[in-house]
C-alpha positions as CSV (number, residue, x, y, z in Angstrom):
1,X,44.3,45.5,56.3
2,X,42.6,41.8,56.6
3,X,39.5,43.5,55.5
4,X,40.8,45.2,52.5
5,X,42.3,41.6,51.4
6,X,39.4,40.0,51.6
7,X,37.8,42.6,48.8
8,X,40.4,41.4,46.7
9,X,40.5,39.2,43.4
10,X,42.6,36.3,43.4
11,X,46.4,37.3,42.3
12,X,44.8,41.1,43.1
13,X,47.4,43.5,44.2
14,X,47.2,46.6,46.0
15,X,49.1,49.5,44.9
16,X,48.5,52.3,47.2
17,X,46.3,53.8,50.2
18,X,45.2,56.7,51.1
19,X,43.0,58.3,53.9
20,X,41.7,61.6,54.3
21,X,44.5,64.3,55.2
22,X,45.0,64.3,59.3
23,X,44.1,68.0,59.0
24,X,40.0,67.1,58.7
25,X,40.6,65.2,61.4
26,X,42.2,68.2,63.4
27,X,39.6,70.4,62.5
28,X,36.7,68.2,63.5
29,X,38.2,67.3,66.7
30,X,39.0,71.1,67.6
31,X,35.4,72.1,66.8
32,X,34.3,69.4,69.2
33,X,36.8,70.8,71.8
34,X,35.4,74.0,71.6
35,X,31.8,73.0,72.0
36,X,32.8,70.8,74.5
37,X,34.3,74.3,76.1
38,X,31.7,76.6,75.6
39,X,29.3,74.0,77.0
40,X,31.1,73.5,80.2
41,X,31.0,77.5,80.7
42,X,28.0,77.5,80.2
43,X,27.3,75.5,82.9
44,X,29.4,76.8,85.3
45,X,27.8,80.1,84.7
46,X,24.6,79.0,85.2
47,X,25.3,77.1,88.4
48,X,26.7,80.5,89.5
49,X,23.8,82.5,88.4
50,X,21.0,80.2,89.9
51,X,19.5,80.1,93.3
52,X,21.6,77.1,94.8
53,X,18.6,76.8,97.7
54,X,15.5,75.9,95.1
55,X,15.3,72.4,94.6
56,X,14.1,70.8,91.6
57,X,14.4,66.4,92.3
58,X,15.5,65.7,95.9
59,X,18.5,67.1,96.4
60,X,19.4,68.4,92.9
61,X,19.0,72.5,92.1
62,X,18.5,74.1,89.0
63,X,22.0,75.1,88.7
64,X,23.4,71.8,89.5
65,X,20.9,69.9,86.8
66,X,21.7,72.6,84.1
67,X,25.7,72.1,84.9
68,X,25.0,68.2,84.9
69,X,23.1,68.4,81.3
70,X,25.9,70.7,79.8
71,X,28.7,67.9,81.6
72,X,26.4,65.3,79.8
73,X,26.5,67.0,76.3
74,X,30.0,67.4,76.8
75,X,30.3,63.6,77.4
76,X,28.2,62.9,74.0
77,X,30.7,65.1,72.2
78,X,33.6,64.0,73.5
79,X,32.7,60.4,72.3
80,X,31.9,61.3,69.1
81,X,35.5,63.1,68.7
82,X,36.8,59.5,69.6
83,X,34.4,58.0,66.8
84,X,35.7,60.6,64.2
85,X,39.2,59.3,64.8
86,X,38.1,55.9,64.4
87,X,36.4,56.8,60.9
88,X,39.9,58.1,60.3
89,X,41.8,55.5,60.8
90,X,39.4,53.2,59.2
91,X,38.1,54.5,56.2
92,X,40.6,53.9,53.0
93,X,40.8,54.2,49.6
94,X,42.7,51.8,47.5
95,X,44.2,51.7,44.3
96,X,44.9,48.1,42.9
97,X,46.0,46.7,39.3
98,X,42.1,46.4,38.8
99,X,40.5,48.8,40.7
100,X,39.8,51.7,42.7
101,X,37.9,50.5,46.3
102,X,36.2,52.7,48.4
103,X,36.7,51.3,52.2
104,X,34.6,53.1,54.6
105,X,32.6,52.5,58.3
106,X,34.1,51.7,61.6
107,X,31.4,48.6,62.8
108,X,29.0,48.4,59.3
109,X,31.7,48.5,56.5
110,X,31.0,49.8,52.8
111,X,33.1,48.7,50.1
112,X,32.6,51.0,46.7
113,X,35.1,49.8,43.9
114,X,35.5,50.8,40.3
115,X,37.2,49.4,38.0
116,X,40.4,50.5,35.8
117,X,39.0,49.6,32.4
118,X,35.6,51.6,33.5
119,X,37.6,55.2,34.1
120,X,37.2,58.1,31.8
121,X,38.8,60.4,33.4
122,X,39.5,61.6,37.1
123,X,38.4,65.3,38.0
124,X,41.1,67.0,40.8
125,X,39.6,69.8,43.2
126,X,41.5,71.8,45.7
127,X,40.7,74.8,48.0
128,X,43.3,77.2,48.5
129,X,43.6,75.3,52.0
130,X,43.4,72.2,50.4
131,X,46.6,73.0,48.2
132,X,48.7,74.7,51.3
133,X,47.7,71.7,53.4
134,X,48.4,68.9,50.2
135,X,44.3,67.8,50.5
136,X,41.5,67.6,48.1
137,X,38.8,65.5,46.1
138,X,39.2,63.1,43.5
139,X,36.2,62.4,41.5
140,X,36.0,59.6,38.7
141,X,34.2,60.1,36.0
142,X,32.0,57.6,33.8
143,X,32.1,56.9,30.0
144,X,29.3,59.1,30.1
145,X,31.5,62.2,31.4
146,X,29.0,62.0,34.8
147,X,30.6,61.4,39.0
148,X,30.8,58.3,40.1
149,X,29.7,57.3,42.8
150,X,33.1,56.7,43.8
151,X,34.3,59.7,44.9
152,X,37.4,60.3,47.7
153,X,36.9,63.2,49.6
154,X,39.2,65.6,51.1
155,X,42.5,62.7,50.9
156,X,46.2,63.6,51.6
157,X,48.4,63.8,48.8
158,X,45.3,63.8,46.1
159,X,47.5,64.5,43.1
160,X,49.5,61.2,43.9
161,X,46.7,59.7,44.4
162,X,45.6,60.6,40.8
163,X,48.9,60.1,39.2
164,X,48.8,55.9,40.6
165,X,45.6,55.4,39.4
166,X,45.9,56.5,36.0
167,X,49.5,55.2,36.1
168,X,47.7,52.1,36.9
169,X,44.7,52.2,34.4
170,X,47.6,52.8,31.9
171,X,49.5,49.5,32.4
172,X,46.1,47.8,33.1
173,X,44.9,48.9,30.0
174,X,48.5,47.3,28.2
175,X,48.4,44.2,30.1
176,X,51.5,45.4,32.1
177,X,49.5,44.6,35.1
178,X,51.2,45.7,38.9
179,X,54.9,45.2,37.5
180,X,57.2,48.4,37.6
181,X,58.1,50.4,34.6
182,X,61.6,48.4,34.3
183,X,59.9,44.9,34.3
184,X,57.6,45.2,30.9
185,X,59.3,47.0,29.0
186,X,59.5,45.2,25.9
187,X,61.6,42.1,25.2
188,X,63.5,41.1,22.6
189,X,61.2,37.9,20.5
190,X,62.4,35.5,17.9
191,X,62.1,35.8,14.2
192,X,58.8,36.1,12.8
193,X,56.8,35.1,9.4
194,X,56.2,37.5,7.4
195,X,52.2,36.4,8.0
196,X,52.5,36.7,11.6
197,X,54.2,40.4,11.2
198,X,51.0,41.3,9.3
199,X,49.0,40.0,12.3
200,X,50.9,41.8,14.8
201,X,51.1,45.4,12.8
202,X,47.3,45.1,12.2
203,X,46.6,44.3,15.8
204,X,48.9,47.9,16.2
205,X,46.8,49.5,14.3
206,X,44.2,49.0,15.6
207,X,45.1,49.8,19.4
208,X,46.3,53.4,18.1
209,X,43.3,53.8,16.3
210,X,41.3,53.0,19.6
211,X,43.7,55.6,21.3
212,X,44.8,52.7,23.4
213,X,48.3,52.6,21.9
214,X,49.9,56.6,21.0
215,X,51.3,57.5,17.9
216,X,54.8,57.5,19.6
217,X,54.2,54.2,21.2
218,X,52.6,52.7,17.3
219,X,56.2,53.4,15.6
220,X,58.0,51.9,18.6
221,X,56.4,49.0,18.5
222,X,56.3,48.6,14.7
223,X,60.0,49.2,14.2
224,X,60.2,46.6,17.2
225,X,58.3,44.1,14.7
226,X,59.8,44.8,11.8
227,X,63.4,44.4,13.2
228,X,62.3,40.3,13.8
229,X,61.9,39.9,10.1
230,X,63.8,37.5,8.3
């Protein structure tokens, strides 16, 4: 996590993290075993079918270098089983009261954020797998209704993952910040001028005519204001 703090604004807080689902990781790791597998038969079938007697360096035969190679392979893949878990475990994605950050990269790290206020919209995808095994894609999208380059692929629990960050561009959007629900809801004020009611229901206004502030949310607040007038 030190790395992931150090991304962060001052006063920045994080408000969930995700990784991609433990099944990719499954699933790349099986296909490795299985080539690892098929390579070591391979091998040992060829060390069987081959002339032990002809020699091809010293005292190595063609059925002994062709097993060696294939145990070599098998090496390569094996390691790179053990880097995908490490990708796993490292790469993240982050939802904060200001953004959406990107973590990935084991060694070389690559940090891609976007921010609340910047969010259009989020596209959702799931594969029938994907919705049996709770994965999928989360895309945002621009202003201009195009991908970001931010895009989290194949994460666990994706529609949680969507319901935060809006959640969160929702209450960054109201100034409510990272405080839960119960904490800014609205408190009571003292007595206004009339003059400073006017203020307030114009600055109302124009929030719902934004589409910042709903219809519901405009008469909520207004009989709020209107309740402090002498």
């Amino acid at each position: 996590m030190d790395y992931i703090e150090q991304q962060l604004s001052a006063g920045e807080q994080i408000l969930y993290v995700a990784r991609q689902h433990v099944f990719v990781l499954i699933t790349n790791i099986l296909a490795e075993l299985s080539l690892i597998s098929l390579l070591v038969a391979a091998g040992v079938a060829s060390h069987m079918a081959f002339d032990t007697s002809s020699v091809v360096i010293g005292e190595l035969t063609a059925s002994n270098l062709i097993l060696l190679i294939c145990v070599g392979i098998s090496v390569i893949v094996l390691i790179s089983g053990f880097i995908d878990y490490l990708r796993w475990i490292n790469d993240q994605y982050i939802i904060t009261d200001r953004r959406v950050i990107q973590v990935r990269g084991v060694i070389t790290k690559r940090a891609v954020a976007s921010s609340l206020e910047k969010i259009n919209d989020v596209e959702l995808r799931q594969s029938i797998i994907g919705r049996m095994m709770n994965f999928g894609t989360v895309a945002i999208l621009t202003a201009s209704g195009e991908e970001s380059n931010n895009t989290m692929d194949r994460i666990a629990d994706p529609v949680q993952f969507k319901r935060v960050m809006l959640d969160a561009k929702h209450n960054h959007e109201r100034g409510y910040g990272y405080l839960p629900e119960h904490d800014y809801a609205p408190q009571p004020l003292p007595p206004a001028t009339r003059a400073s009611i006017v203020d307030e229901l114009t600055r109302l206004a124009d929030l719902r005519d934004r589409g910042i502030l709903s219809p519901e949310e405009f008469e909520s607040q207004k009989r709020h204001i209107l309740s402090r007038m002498r």
